[in-house]
N, C-alpha and C positions, 0 to 999 in steps of 0.2 A: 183576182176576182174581176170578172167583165162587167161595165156598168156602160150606160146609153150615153157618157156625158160625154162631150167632143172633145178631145184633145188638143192641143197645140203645139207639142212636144212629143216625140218618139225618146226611149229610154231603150239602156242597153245594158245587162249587170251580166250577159254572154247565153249558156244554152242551160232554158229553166223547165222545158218541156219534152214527152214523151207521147208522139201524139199528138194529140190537144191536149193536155194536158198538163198542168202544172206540178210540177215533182222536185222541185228543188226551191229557197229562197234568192240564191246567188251562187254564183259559180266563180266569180274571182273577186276582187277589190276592186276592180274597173269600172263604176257604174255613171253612167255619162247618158247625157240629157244632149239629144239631136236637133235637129231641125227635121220636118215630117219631108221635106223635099230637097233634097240635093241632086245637082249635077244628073238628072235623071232617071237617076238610079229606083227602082221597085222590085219589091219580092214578098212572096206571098210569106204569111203568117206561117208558125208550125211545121216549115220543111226540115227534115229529119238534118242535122248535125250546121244548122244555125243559128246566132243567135234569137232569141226571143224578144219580139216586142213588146216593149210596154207603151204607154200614154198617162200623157201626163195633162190636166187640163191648162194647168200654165207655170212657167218656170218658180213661180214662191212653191207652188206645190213639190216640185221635184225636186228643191233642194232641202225640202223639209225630207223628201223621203232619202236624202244623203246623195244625190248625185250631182255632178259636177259636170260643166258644159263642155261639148266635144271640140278636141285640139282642129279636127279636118272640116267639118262639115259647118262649124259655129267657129271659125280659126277667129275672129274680131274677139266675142263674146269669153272664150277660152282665154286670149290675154288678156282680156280687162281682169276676168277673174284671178288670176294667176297674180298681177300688179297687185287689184286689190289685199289678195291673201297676204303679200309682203310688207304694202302699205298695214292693214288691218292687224297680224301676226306681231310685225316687227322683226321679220327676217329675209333672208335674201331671195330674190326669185326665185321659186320652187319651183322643180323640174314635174310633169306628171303624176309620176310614181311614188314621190313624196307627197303629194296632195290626196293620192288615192290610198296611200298608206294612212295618214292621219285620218282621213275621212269614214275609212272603214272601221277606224277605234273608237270614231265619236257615234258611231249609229248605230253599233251590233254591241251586246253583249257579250263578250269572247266565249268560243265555245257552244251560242247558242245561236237560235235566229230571234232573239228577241229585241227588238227595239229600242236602244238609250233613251231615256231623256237626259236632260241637263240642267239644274237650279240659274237660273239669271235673276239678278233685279228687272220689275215689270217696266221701268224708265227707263233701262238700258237697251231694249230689244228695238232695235231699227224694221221699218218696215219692210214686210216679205219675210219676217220671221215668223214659223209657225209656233204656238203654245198648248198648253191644254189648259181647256176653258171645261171645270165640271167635267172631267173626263174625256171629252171631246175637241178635236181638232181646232183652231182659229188661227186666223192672218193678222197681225198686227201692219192696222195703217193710219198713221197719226194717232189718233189719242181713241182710236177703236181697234177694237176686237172683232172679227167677221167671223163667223161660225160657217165652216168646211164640211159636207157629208158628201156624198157618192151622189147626191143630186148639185151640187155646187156650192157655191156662196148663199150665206144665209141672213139672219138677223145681225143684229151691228146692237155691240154691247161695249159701254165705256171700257179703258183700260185701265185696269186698277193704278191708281195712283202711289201702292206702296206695295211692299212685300215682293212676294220672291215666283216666277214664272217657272212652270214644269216645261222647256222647250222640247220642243219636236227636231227643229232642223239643229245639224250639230254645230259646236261652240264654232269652229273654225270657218265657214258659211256663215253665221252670224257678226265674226268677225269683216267678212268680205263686205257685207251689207253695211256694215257700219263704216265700213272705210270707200262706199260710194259705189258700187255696186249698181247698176240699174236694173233690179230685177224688174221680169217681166210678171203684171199681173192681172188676172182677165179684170176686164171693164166691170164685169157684174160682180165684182169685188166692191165696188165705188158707189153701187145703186143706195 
């Protein structure tokens, strides 16, 4: 779905169009969160047998929706995440392919394109984690909840103090986060 909000991140899950159009959820486990500028490089939207771009308004957002920072274009960002997940996990540095295997189990419903969520304690979730708040999207950042819609950041609503989070972004991203992670999150997250 196309929405006016500006992005800050380019996303890549491989080729999801036919046309203009959107015809597929994901095409492989490879879903990785770019930088909008590299080394030069541009190309238009839609050309027949390339990937599809997505946007993302800022990296809390994209790793709620299960993507993972790209090894070439984000190569810093990529090993922090990689460290963190071993740090956070408690296992050895993960190659790629292993992180987009686990990642892919924590976001999809096998067999469908539906969406995981995940049960956490609300004190355990570090900032940059998405939850659902009443149904709807929010950012945990300190002891708030920021309500997420297709127009951005919204009202700022305590974090519950007890009980149990419906999470969005998956356990092992949540893990990164808590083991120091610097996600990036727009400024109007903060207002």
């Amino acid at each position: 779905m196309a929405i006016p909000l500006r992005g800050a991140w380019t996303g890549n899950r491989g080729i999801l169009h036919s046309g203009t159009e959107i015809v597929r959820f994901h095409a492989t486990d490879l879903w990785i969160t770019c930088a909008l500028r590299f080394r030069g490089r541009w190309r238009e939207q839609w050309q027949p047998h390339r990937y599809t771009h997505l946007y993302f308004h800022d990296e809390a957002v994209s790793f709620a929706a299960g993507h993972r920072p790209c090894a070439e274009c984000r190569r810093d960002s990529y090993n922090c995440y990689r460290s963190a997940w071993a740090i956070g996990l408690g296992v050895d540095m993960p190659s790629a392919t292993e992180i987009n295997r686990q990642l892919h189990g924590e976001r999809i419903v096998r067999g469908t394109h539906r969406r995981r969520t995940h049960e956490m304690p609300w004190g355990d979730l570090p900032d940059g984690t998405f939850a659902l708040l009443g149904g709807s999207p929010a950012v945990v950042i300190g002891e708030e909840l920021i309500e997420w819609s297709s127009d951005g950041y919204g009202a700022h609503r305590p974090r519950p103090a007890h009980g149990f989070a419906d999470v969005v972004t998956p356990p092992s991203t949540v893990a990164v986060l808590r083991a120091g992670y610097p996600v990036q999150i727009d400024d109007s997250a903060r207002c």
